[in-house]
N, C-alpha and C positions, 0 to 999 in steps of 0.2 A: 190358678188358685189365688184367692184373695189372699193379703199378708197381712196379718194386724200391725198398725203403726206404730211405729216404736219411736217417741223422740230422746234425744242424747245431749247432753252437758259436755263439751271437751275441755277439760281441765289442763291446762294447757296450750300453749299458740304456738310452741316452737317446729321445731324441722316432724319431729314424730307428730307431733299435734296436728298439723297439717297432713300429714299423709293418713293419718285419719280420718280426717276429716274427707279428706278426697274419695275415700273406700267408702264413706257414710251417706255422703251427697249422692256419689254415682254410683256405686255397685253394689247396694246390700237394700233389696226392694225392700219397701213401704217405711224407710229407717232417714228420721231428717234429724236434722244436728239444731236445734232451738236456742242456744245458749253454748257462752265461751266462758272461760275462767280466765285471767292471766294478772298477773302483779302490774305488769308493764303497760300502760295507755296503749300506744302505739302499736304494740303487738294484736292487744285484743281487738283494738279497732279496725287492723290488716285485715286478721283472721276473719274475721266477721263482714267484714266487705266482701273479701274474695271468695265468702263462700254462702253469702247470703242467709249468714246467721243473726237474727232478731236481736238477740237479748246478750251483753256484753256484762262482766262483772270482776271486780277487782278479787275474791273472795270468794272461795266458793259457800259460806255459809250465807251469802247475800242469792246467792241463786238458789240453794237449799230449800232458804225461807221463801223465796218465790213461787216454785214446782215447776209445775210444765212439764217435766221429761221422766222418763221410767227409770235412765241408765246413766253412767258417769262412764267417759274415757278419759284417763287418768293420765297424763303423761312430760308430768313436772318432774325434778330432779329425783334422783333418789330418798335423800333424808324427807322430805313431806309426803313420800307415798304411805304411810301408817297415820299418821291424821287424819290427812284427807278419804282416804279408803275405809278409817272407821266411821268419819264423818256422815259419807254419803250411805253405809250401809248403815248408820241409826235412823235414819233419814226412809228409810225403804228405798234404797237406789240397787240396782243391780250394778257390779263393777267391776270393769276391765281395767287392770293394771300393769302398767309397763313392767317389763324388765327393767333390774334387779327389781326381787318382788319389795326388798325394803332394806336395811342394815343389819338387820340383828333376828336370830331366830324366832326373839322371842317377841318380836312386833310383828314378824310372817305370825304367829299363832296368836294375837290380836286380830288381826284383820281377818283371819280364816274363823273367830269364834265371832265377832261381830258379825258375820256376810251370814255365819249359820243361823247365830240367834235372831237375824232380821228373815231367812229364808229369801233372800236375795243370790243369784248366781254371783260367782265370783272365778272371772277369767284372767289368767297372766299371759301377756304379750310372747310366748313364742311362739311366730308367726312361722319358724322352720316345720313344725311338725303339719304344718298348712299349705305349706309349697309343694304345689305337686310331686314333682321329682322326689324331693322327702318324702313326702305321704307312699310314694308308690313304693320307696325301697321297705319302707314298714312293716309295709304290705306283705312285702315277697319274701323279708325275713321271717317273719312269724308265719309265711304258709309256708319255712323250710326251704327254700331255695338254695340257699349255701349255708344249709344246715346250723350249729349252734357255732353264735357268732363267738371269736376268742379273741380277737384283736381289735378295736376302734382306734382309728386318730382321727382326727377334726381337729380344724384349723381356723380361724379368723384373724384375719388380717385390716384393716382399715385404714382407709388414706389420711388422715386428720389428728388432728390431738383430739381427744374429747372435753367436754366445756372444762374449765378454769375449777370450779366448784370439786371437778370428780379429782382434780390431784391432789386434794385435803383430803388425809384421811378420816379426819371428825363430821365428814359430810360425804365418803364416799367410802366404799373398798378396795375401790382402786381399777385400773381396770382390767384385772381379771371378773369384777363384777360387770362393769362400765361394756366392755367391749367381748368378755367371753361367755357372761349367763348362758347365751345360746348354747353353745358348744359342753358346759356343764350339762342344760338339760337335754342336748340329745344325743350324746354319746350312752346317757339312762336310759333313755327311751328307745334309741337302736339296741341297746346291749339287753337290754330286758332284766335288769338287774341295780341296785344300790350298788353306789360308789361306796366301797369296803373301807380303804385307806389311799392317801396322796404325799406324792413329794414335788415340790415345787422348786424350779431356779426362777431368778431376776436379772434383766439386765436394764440400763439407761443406756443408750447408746446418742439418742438428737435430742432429749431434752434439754440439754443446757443450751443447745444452738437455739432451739424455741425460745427460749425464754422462760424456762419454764424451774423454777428454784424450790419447788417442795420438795421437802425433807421424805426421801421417799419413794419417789417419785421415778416409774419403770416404764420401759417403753414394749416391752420386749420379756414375753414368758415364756416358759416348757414347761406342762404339768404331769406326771405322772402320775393313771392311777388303776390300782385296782379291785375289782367287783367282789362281790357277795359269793357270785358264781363261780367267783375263778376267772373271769374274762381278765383283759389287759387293753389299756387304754390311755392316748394321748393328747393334750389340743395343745395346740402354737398362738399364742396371741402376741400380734404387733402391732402399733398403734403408736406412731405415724408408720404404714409401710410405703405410702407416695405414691405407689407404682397405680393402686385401684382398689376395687373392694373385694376383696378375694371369702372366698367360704365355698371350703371342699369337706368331705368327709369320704372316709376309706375304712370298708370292713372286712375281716378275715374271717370266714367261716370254717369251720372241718369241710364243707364238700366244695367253696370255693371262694373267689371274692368278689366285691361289690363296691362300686365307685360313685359319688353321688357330687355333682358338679364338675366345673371345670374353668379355667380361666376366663377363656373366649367368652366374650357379653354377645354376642350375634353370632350367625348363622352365616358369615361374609368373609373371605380372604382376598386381602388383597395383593397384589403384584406389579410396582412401578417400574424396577429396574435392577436389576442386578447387585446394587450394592446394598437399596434400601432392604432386598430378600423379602421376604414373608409376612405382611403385617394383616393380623386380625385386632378387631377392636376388642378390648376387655371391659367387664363393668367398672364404673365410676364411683358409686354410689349405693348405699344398702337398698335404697327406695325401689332403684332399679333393678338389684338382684333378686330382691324376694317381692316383686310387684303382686304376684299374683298370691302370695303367703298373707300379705296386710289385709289383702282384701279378703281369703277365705277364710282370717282369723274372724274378723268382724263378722261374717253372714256367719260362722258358730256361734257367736256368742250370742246375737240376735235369733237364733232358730234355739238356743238353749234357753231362752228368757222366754220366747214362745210355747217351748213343751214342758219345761221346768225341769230339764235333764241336764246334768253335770256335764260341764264342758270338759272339752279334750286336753285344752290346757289348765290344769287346778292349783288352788291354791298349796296343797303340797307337791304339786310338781316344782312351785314355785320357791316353796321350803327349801328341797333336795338340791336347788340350784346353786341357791345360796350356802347351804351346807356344804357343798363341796367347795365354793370361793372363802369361807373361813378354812376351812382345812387348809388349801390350798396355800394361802397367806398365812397361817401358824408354821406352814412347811417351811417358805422360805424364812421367816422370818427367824425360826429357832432351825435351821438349818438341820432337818430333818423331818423322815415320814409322819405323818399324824395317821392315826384313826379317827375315822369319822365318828365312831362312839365319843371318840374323848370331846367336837364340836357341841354332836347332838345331847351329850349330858350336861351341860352347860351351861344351854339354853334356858 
């Protein structure tokens, strides 16, 4: 079957910007990447070498005014994803937006009224709900399997600090947004329900050995929360954890439970000798755990820009994510539960 050609703007050249581009180049048919955004020379000019992209631009209003391309991949810091994603949707861009959808609820409902009033798709980056293994437990929940879910945890863990920018809070939320949006949006999406109310702890345990001196600044969460439903639900985020890039999720149903990951990054055990014991290799890297997530995000969003059907991941999923990372962050920081009424009236 012919594919209508879809060309893409990546706004952006860093580590995500590049693995989209990789999904856009080679695996998502008749979809070519014409154009790069980046502030930095060096980067856009990488990006664009290495992936045989034409047209390089400081700016995305310099590539705006140009055209060429139907769609924008968005995937600069946090704080400029609400410019730029209104930018491109007055523009008639259709546009995929990284996690966190943006800072503030009330720039998520800019970008969600601009993408409607252009009638432009508008997708957010969780690539979890795209990962097979994800997608199939979805599946088997909602056709009843282990019946109505009551308990979620989910976990993300990460090897690395995340960039310099995200431990300011005037340019981030920290990273409960940075490193756990995932796990906000799909412990919603496994549980089938609104996150009700949250209580949050913090800890800093290696940022000072980093280098790392904002005022703030956590390495290390536990969130509590719970559903609309009645469910009950957890996630753990750490960041540096060193060891790998860990992301599990564990559900309790009334008729049983459901396990969704695991350590082990391959399918290989090995066995030297006796003292070394038991070594399997684990993942490294988010790129590597959710390979096939990146890439089934993009061929939705490109087959949703082709039928003109709302993708799987939307701008209020996008909302709800972030909604429950301000709750989250009210928790700990006035040292107690919030209701998410009390974020989303605020907004």
């Amino acid at each position: 079957m012919t594919r209508e050609p879809l060309r893409f703007c990546l706004v952006g050249g860093g580590r995500a910007g590049r693995v989209h581009a990789k999904s856009l180049t080679g695996h998502v048919p008749g979809a070519s990447v014409v154009a790069v955004v980046d502030a930095h020379a060096e980067t856009r000019q990488r990006v664009a070498s290495d992936f045989g992209i034409p047209h390089s631009f400081a700016e995305l209003d310099d590539a705006l005014n140009q055209g060429g391309f139907e769609a924008v991949v968005i995937t600069t810091p946090t704080f400029t994803h609400a410019p730029l994603a209104i930018a491109a949707a007055k523009a008639g861009k259709h546009v995929f937006l990284e996690k966190p959808m943006a800072l503030t609820l009330g720039e998520c409902d800019a970008i969600i009224a601009a993408c409607t009033a252009a009638k432009v798709r508008l997708q957010i980056g969780f690539m979890r709900r795209f990962q097979p293994e994800f997608r199939a437990a979805f599946e088997r929940i909602t056709g009843g399997e282990i019946g109505t879910p009551m308990i979620i945890k989910s976990l993300t863990h990460g090897p690395g600090l995340p960039p310099a920018w995200a431990w300011d809070f005037r340019r981030s939320n920290g990273m409960l947004a940075e490193v756990n949006s995932h796990d906000f949006d799909c412990v919603r999406w496994l549980m089938g329900a609104d996150p009700a109310s949250a209580y949050a702890e913090i800890s800093n345990f290696k940022g000072a050995a980093r280098g790392v001196t904002e005022l703030g600044f956590y390495d290390t969460a536990l969130v509590q929360l719970r559903f609309a439903n009645g469910g009950l639900g957890s996630i753990s985020g750490v960041c540096p954890c060193d060891y790998g890039y860990d992301a599990r999720v564990e559900i309790v149903g009334e008729k049983g439970i459901m396990q969704i990951g695991d350590m082990q990054g391959q399918a290989i055990v090995v066995v030297t000798d006796r003292e070394a014991g038991r070594v399997s290799p684990v993942y490294r890297t988010w790129p590597e755990r959710f390979a096939w997530g990146y890439i089934n995000e993009l061929r939705e969003f490109a087959d949703c820009i082709r039928t003109g059907r709302q993708p799987g991941a939307s701008g209020e999923d996008g909302r709800w994510a972030l909604a429950g990372v301000l709750a989250a962050t009210a928790s700990f920081t006035q040292g107690r539960t919030v209701a998410l009424s009390e974020v989303l009236t605020t907004a």
